[in-house]
C-alpha positions in Angstrom: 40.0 104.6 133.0 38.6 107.5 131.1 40.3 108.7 127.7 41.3 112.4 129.4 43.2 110.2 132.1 44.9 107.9 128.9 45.6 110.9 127.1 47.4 112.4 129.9 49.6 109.2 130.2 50.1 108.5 126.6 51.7 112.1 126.8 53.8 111.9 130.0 55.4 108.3 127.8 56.3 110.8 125.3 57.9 113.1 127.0 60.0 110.4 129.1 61.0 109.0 125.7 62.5 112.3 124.5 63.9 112.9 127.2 65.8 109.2 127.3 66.8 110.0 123.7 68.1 113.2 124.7 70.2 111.9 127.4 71.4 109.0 124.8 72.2 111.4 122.2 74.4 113.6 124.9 76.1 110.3 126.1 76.6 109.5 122.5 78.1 113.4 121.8 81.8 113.6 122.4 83.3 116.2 124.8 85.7 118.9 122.7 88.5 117.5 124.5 87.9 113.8 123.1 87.5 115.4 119.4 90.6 116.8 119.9 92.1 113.6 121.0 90.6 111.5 118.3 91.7 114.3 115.7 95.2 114.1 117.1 95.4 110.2 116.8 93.9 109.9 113.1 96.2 112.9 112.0 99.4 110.8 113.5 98.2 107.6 112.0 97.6 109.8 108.3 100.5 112.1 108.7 103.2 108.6 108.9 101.0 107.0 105.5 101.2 110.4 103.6 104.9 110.5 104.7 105.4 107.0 103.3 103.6 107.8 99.8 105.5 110.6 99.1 108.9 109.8 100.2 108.3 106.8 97.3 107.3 109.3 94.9 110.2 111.1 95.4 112.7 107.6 95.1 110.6 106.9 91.9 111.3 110.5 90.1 115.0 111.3 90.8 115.2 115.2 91.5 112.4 115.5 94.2 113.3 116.8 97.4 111.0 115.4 100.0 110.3 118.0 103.3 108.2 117.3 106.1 104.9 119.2 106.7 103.9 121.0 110.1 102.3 124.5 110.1 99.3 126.2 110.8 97.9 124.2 107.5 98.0 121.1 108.9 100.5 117.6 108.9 102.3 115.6 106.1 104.5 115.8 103.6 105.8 117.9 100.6 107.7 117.1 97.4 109.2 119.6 95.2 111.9 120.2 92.6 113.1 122.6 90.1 114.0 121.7 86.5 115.5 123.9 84.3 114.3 124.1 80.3 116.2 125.7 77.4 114.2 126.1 74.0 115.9 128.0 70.8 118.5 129.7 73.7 115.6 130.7 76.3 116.1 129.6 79.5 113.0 128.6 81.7 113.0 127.1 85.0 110.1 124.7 85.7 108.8 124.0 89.5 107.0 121.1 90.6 105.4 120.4 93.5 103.3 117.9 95.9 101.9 118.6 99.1 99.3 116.1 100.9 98.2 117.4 104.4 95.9 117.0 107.5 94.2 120.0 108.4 94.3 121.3 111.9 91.2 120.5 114.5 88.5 122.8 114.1 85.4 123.8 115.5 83.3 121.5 113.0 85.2 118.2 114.1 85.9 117.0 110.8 89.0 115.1 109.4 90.3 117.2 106.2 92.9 115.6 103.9 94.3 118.1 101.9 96.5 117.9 98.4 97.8 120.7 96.5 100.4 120.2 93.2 101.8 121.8 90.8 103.8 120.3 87.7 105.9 122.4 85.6 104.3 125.8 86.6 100.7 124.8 86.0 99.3 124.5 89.4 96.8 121.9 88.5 96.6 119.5 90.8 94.2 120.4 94.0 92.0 117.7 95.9 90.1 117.9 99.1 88.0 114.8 101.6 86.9 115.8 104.7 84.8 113.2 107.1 83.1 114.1 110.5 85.3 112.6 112.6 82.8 110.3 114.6 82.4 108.3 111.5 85.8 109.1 109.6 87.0 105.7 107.9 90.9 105.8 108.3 90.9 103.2 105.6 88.8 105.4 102.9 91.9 108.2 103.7 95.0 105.8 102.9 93.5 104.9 99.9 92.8 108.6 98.6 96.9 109.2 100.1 97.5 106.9 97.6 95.2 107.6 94.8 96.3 111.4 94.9 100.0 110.4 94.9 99.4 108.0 91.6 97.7 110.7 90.2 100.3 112.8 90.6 102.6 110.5 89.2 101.0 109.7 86.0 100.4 113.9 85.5 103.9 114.9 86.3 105.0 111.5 84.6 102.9 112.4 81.1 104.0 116.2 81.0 
């Protein structure tokens, strides 16, 4: 065979091979609907641990009102509570606050754990993790659940 007759075959291999890969690749891809699915279950399985987390913190530091989370922000939980401060005959009232969410599906099919605090006023407590959902790592989430609601903790605790 002469090398103008390999040549053409060493290219037609090539292109079958990309064109295998490309079909893998869009077997591999997930349909929106499945992302939505797969969103919706994680955001469940989150939403019941941050719920768990929080309603502790809130048994641990008496005065915390515990609410549940669900609008257009995304799905969890909330503590907050007001304490009231009186220095030389001033009168000061002092809000605290916790809020660990799941943000909504969205077009970049990513898994978003949001946190937002306050303690005493000082809004000073903000965290965000956000995974692609096809290799989100439910486990990595809990833990940072946790983590944030410690952290919390200790900074509302040492104030």
């Amino acid at each position: 065979m002469d090398f103008k007759r390999r040549l053409q075959k060493a290219a037609e291999r090539g292109e079958q091979a990309r064109e295998e890969r490309a079909k893998e690749a869009a077997a591999k891809a997930l349909s929106e609907e499945e992302y939505r699915r797969l969103h919706s279950s994680y955001r469940l399985e989150l939403a019941d641990h941050i719920e768990s987390c929080v309603k502790q913190l809130a048994e641990n530091f008496p005065g915390f009102k515990y609410e549940a989370v669900v609008s257009e922000k995304g799905w969890g939980a909330a503590v907050h509570r007001d304490d009231l401060s009186l220095k030389r005959g001033k009168r000061d009232n002092l809000f605290s606050r916790l809020e660990l969410t799941i943000s909504p599906f969205n077009k970049y099919h990513v898994l978003d754990l949001v946190a937002k605090g306050a303690v005493r006023n000082k809004e000073n407590f903000t965290r965000n993790h956000f995974q692609k959902l096809n290799d989100a790592d439910l486990d990595s989430f809990r833990e940072l659940v946790e983590l944030w609601t410690l952290d919390y903790a200790e900074e509302f605790a040492g104030s």
